[in-house]
C-alpha positions as CSV (number, residue, x, y, z in Angstrom):
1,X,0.0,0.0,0.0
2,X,1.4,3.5,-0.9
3,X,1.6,5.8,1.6
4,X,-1.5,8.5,1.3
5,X,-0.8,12.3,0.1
6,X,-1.5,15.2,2.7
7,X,-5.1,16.1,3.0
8,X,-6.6,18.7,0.9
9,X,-10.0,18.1,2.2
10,X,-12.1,20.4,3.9
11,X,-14.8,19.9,6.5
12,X,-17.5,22.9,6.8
13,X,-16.2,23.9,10.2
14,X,-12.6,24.4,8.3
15,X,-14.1,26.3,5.5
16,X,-15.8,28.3,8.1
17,X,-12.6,29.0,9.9
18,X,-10.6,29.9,7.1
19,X,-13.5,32.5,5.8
20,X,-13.7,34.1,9.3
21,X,-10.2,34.3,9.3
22,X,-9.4,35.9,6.1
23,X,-12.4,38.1,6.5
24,X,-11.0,39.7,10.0
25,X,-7.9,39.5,8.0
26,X,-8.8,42.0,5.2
27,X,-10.8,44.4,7.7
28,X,-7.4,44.6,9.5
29,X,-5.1,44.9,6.8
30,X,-7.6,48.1,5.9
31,X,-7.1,49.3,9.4
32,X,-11.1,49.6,10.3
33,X,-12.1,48.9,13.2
34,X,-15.3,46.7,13.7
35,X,-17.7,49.6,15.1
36,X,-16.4,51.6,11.5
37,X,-17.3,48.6,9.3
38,X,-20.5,48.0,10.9
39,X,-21.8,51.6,10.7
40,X,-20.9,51.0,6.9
41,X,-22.2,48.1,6.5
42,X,-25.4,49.0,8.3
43,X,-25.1,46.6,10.5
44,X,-24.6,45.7,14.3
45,X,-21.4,45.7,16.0
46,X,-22.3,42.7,17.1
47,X,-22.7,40.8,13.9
48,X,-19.6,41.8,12.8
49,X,-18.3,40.3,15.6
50,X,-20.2,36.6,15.5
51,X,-18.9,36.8,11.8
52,X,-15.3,37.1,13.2
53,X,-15.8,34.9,15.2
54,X,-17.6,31.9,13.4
55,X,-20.5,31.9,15.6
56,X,-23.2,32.7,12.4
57,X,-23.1,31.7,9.0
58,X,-22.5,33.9,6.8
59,X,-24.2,35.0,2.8
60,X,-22.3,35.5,0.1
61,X,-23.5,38.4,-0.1
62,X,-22.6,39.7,2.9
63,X,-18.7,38.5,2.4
64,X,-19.0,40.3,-1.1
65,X,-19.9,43.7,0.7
66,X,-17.4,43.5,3.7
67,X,-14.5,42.8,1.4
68,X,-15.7,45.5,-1.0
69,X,-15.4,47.9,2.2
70,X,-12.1,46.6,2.9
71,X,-10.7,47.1,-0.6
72,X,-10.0,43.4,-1.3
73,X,-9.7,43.9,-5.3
74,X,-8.1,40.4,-6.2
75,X,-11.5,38.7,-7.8
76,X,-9.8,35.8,-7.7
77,X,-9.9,36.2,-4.2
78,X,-13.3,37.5,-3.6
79,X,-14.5,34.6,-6.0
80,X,-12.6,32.1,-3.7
81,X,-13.9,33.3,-0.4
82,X,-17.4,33.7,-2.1
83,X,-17.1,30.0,-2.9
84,X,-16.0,28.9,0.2
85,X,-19.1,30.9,1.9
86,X,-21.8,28.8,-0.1
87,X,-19.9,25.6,0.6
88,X,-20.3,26.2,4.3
89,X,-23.5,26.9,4.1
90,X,-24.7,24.2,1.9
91,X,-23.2,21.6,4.0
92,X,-23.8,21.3,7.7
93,X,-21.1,18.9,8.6
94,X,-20.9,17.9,12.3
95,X,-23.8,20.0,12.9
96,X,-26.5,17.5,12.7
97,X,-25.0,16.0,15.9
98,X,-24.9,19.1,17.6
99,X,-27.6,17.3,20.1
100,X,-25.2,15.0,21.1
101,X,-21.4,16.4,20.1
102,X,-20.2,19.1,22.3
103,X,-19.0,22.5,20.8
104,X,-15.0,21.5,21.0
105,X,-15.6,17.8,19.7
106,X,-17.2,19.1,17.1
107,X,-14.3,21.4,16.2
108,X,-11.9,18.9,16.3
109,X,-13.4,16.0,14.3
110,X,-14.1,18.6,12.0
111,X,-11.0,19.5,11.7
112,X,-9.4,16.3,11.7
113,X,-9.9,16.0,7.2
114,X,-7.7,19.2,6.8
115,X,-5.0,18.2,9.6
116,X,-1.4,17.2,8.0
117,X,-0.3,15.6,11.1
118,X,-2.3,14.3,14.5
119,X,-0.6,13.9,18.0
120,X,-2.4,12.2,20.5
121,X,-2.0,10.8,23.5
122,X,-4.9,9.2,25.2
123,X,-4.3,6.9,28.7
124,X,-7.0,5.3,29.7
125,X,-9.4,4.4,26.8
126,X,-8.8,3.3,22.6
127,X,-9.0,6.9,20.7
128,X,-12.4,7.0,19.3
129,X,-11.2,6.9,15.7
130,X,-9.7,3.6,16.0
131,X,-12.8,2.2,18.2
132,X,-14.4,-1.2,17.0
133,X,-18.2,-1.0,17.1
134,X,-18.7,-3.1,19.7
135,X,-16.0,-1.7,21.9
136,X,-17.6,2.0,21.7
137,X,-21.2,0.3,22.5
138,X,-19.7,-1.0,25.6
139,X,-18.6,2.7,26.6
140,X,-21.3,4.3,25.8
141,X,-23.5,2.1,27.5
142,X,-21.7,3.0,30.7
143,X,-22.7,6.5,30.7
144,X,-26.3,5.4,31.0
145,X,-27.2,6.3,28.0
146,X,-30.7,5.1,26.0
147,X,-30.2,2.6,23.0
148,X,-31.1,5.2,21.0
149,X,-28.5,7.7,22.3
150,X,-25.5,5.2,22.0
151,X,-27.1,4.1,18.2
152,X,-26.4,7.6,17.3
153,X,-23.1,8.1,18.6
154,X,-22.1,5.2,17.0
155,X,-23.4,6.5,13.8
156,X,-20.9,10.0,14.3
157,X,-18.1,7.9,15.0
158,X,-18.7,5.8,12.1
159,X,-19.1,8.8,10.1
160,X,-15.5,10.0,11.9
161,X,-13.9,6.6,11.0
162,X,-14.6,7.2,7.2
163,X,-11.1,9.1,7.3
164,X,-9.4,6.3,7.7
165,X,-10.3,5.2,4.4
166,X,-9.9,8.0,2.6
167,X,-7.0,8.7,0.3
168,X,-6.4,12.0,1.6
169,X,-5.7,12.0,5.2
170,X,-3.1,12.9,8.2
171,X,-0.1,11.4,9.3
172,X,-1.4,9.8,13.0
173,X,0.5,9.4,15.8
174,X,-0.9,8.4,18.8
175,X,0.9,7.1,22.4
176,X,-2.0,4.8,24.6
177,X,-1.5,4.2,28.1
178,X,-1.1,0.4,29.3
179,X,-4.5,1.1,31.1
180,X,-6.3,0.9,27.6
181,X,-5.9,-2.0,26.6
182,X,-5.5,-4.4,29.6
183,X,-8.9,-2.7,31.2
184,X,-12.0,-5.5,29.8
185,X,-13.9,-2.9,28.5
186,X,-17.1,-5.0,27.3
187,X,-15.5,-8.5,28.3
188,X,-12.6,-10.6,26.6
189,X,-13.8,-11.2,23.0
190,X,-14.4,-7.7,22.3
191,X,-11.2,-6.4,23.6
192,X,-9.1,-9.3,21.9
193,X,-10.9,-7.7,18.7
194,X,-9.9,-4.2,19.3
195,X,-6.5,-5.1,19.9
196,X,-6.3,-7.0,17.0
197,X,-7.8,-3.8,15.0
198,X,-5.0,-1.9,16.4
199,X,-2.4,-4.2,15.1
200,X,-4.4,-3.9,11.8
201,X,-4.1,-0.1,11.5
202,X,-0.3,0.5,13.4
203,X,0.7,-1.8,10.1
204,X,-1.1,1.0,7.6
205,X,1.3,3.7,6.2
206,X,0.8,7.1,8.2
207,X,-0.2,5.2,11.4
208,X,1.7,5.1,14.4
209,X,1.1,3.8,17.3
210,X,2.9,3.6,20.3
211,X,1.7,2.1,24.0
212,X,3.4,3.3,26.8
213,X,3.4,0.8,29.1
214,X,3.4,1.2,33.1
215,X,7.0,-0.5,33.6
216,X,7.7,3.5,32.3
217,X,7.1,5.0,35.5
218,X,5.5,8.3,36.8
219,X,5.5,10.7,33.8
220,X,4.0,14.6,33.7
221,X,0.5,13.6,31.9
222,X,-0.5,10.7,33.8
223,X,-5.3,10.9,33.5
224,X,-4.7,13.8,31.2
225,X,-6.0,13.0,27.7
226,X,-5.0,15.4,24.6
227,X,-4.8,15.7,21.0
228,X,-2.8,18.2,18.9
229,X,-3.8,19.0,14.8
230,X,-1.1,20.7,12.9
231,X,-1.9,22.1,9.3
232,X,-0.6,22.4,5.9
233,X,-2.5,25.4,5.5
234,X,-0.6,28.5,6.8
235,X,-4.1,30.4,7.5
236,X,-5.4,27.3,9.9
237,X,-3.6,27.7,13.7
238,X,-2.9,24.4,15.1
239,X,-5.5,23.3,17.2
240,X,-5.4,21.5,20.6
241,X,-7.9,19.4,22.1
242,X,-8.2,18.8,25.9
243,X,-10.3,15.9,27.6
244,X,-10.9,14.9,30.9
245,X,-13.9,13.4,32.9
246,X,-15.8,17.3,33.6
247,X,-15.1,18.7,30.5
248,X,-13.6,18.8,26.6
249,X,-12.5,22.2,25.4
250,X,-10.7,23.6,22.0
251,X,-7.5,26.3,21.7
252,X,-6.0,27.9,18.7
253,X,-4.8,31.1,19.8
254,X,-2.6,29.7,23.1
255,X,0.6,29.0,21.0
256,X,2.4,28.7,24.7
257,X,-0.2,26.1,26.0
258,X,0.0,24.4,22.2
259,X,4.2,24.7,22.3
260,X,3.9,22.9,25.9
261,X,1.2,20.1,25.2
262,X,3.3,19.0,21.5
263,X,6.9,18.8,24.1
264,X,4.6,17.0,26.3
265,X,3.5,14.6,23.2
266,X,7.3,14.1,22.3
267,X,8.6,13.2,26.0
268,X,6.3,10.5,26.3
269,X,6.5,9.3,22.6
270,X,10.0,8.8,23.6
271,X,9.4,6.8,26.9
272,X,6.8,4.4,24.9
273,X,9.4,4.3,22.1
274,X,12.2,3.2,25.0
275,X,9.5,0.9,26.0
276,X,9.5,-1.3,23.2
277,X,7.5,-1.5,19.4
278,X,4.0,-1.2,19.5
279,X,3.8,-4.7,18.5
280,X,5.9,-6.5,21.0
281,X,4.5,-4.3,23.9
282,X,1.1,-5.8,22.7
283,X,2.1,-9.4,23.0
284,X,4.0,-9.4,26.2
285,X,2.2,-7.2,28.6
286,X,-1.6,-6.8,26.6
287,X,-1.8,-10.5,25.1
288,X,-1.6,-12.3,28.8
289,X,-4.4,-10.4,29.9
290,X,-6.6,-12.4,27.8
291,X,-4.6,-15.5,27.3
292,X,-6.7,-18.6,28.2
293,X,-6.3,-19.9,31.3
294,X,-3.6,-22.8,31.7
295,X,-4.8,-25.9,33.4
């Protein structure tokens, strides 16, 4: 199997990103202030604002008249970021899951399509891309949810696994704790199946997986789950993605926090890396969980 190119696809949320961006952009390279542009624009400061700040859709039209304001000339550019207005409006993306997605997870599997590279490092449970069906069913059912409520999440992470297959895709890299894969989430069979789905993927070109085991000792993000997307695309900030048991939440602007998380990533890709191959760590200190019994 060849090795896939970087992804050029774009996810609504992206487009919408990249068109608030560019549109705050031009307003500031014109050096107008968002009270001036509304007043010209007859329009409230605060839409102005929700537009900058990706809260609203927003009509072509409306992108045609702000960038006239700011003296964007290029129509090759206003075409571009005209286009890329209608394709965010057409296609709602992650939003139909709004009702059970929060806000940041959202943003970040929406994001995930345009990413060139993923760090992750996730302790305590299989990343929810590389869940197995029946693996995700039996964590979702712990949250008490109804049949119908873990049908549907299954349905958005289906829809999240699609990347996988696609062509166009990031590189992954992704350190899991020991806890992961020796806690019998949903009994024997189905974890002997998700490992064995691991294997699959850590074998596909732009995978790589790593487990750090607990023979690696205390380390500085022992319960803290977090996910770092870096892009090809110079307008699109690398986004971090924090997850614990109260709470998931999004940065882009924190380039400190983001610097500190992606050291953080590399210091314990190294310890799992000292550790061992993905693939050995598997079969000497995963396997014997669910060995059968000797007589």
């Amino acid at each position: 199997m060849t090795k896939p190119e970087k992804s050029g696809t774009e996810s609504p949320e992206v487009m919408k990103r990249r068109l608030r961006l560019a549109l705050r952009q031009a307003r500031t390279d014109a050096d107008i202030s968002q009270k001036a542009a509304a007043s010209e624009l007859v329009w409230s400061v605060s839409k102005i604002v929700r537009i900058e700040q990706g809260t609203v859709p927003v009509a072509p039209t409306d992108v045609r008249a702000m960038l006239h304001l700011y003296k964007v000339t290029d129509e090759a550019r206003v075409d571009d970021l005209v286009e890329l207005a209608k394709q965010a409006r057409e296609d709602k993306g992650w939003a139909e899951y709004e009702d059970i997605l929060q806000p940041a997870t959202r943003e970040l599997v929406g994001s995930e399509p345009a990413a060139k590279v993923v760090y992750q490092y996730e302790p305590a449970i299989v990343p929810g891309l590389f869940q197995t069906q029946d693996y995700g069913r039996a964590l979702l059912h712990v949250l008490g949810l109804s049949e119908a409520d873990v049908e549907r999440r299954l349905e958005a992470r289906l829809k999240r696994q699609r990347l996988l297959e696609a062509t166009l895709r990031p590189d992954f890299n992704i350190v899991i704790g020991q806890a992961a894969l020796v806690r019998p989430v949903g009994g024997k069979d189905v974890m002997i199946e998700q490992i064995s789905r691991l294997l699959e993927l850590s074998k596909e070109p732009g995978v790589n997986l790593w487990l750090l085991p607990f023979s690696a000792g205390a380390h500085r993000a022992m319960g803290s789950a977090f996910t770092i997307l870096q892009f090809e695309d110079p307008e699109l900030k690398d986004l971090l993605y924090l997850e614990n048991a109260e709470r998931v939440s999004v940065s882009r602007d924190e380039k400190h926090d983001i610097s500190q998380y992606l050291e953080l990533y590399v210091e314990l890709q190294k310890l799992a890396d000292d550790a061992g191959s993905f693939e050995d760590l598997v079969a000497s200190v995963v396997r014997p969980v669910y060995a059968p019994q000797s007589n």
